[in-house]
C-alpha positions as CSV (number, residue, x, y, z in Angstrom):
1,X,-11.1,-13.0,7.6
2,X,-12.7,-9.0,7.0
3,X,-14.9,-8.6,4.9
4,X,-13.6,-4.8,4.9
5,X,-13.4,-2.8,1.7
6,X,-9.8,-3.1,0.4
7,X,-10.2,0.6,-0.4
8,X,-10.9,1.8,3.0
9,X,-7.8,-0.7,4.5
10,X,-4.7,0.7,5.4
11,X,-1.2,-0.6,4.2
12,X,-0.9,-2.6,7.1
13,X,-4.6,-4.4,7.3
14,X,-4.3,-4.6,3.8
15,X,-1.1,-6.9,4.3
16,X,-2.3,-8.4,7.2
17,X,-5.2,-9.6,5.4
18,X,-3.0,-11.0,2.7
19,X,-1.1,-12.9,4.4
20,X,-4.5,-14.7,5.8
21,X,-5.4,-15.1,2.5
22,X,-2.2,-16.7,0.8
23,X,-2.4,-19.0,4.5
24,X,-6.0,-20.1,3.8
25,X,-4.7,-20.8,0.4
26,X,-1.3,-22.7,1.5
27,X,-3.2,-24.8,3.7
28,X,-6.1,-25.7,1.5
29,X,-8.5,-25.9,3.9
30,X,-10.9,-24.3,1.3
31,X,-13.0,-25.6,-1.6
32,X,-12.5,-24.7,-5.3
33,X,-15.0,-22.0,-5.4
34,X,-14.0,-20.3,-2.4
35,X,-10.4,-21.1,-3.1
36,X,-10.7,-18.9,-6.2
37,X,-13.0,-16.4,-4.8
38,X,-9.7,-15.5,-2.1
39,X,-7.2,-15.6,-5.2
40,X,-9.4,-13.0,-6.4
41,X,-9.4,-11.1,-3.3
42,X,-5.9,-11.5,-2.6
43,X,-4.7,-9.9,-6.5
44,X,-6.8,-7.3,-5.2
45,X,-5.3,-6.8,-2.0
46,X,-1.3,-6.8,-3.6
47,X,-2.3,-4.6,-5.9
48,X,-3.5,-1.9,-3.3
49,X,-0.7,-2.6,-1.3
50,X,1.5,-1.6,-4.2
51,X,-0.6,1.2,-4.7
52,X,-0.2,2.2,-1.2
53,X,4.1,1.8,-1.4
54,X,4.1,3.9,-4.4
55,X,2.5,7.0,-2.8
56,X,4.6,6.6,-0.4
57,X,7.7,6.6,-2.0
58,X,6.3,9.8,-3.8
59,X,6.3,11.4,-0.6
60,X,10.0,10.4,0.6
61,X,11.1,11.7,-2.7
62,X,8.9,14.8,-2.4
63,X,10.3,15.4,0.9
64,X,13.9,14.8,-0.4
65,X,13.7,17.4,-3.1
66,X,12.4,19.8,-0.8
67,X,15.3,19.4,1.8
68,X,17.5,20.6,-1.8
69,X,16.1,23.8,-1.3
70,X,16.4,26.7,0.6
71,X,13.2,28.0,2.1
72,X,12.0,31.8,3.4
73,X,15.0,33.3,1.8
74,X,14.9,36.6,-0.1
75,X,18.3,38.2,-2.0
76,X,19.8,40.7,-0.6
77,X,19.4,44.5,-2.3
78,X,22.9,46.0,-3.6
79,X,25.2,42.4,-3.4
């Protein structure tokens, strides 16, 4: 497992990692200690995968709004 920043991961490492961590976990192959120490990590890691889904759904919807609208259009004098 990374010892990377969960800040600097992208969506997909940060899943990635996850799922190593909920396997470690599943498995117990890991003492107490360490056992807790990779819960830890892995609240950490959902929550900035959630993080991540949410800004991107603020895009798409972004995005749609904008495809509402006309753009570079001006009215036309005297109609």
């Amino acid at each position: 497992m990374t010892d990377k920043p969960i800040e600097g991961m992208s969506f997909e490492e940060a899943m990635a990692a996850l799922e190593q961590v909920v396997g470690a976990l599943e498995r117990g192959e890991v003492p107490l200690e360490q056992s807790i120490a990779l819960y830890e990590r892995g609240a950490k890691l959902k929550a900035h995968c959630a993080a991540k889904l949410a800004e991107a759904e603020e895009k798409v919807e972004l995005i749609r709004a904008q495809e509402g609208r006309a753009v570079g259009t001006t009215p036309v004098e005297g109609m």
